[in-house]
N, C-alpha and C positions, 0 to 999 in steps of 0.2 A: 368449173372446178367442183368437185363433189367434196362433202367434208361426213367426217362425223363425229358426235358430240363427245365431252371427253368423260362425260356421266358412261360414255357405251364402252369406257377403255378394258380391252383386252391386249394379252401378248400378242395377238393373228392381226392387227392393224396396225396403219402406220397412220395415217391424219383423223383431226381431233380440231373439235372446236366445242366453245362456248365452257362457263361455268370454269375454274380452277383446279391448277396442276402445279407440282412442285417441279419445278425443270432442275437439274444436274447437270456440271460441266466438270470435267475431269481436271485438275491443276495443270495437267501438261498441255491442255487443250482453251486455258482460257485468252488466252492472249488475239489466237486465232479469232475465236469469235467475237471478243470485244469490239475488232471493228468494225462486224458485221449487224452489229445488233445496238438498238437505240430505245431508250426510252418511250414508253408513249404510241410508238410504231408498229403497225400489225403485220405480220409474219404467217409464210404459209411453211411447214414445216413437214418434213417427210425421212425417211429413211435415219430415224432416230430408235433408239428401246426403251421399250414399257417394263420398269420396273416395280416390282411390291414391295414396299417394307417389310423387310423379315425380320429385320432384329428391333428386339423390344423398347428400346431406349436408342430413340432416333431421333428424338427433338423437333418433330414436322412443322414446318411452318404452316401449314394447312390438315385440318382433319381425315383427308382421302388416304387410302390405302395404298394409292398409285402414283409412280412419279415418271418423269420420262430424264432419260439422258442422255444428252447430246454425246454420240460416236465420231467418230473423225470423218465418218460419209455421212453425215447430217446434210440433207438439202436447204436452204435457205432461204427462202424468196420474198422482197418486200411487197405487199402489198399495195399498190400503188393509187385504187382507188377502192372508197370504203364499200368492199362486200358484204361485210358486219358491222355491225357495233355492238364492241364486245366494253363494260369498265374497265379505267383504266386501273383502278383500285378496287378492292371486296375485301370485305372483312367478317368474320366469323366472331359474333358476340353472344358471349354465354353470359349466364347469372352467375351471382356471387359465390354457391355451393359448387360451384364445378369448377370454379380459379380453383376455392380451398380444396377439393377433392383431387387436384392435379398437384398440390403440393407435393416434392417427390417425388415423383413420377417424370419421367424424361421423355415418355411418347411424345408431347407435343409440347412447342412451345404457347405460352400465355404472356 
């Protein structure tokens, strides 16, 4: 299975690996995937849209510029033996002048 990283995300692909992405699931559409998706669990993902933060006050839980969001033809596949090893957690720490400099500001969260 060929992958490519999510540092390389354009609108022209569809899979993505390594490094963090903010994923989106539509409210009419979360139910569906809930029971397809678990904690902890690596997922091979295709047929989804790469979206850019356009508007200025989005609140991102992550620094990137890019998010993907799950369409209703989303493919889903668990991964069933470890091809990667990706964390299961990553965190993004800044110094103290860039909490106070986000004061206000709703680009990201802190």
């Amino acid at each position: 299975m060929s992958y490519n990283l999510i540092k390389q995300l354009s609108d022209k692909n569809e899979n993505w690996k390594d490094d963090t992405i903010h994923p989106t699931i539509q409210k009419n559409n979360v139910k569906k995937f809930q029971a397809q998706l678990r904690e902890g669990q690596l997922y091979s993902l295709s047929n989804f849209r790469v979206d850019t933060y356009k508007e200025k006050g989005s609140y991102r839980p992550i620094s990137k510029d890019k998010k993907i969001n799950f369409l209703h033809t989303i493919v889903i596949e668990e991964l069933k033996e470890a091809e990667v090893t990706i964390s299961q957690h990553k965190f993004e720490f800044v110094d103290y002048r860039t909490v106070v400099d986000r004061f206000d500001n709703n680009k990201q969260l802190t």
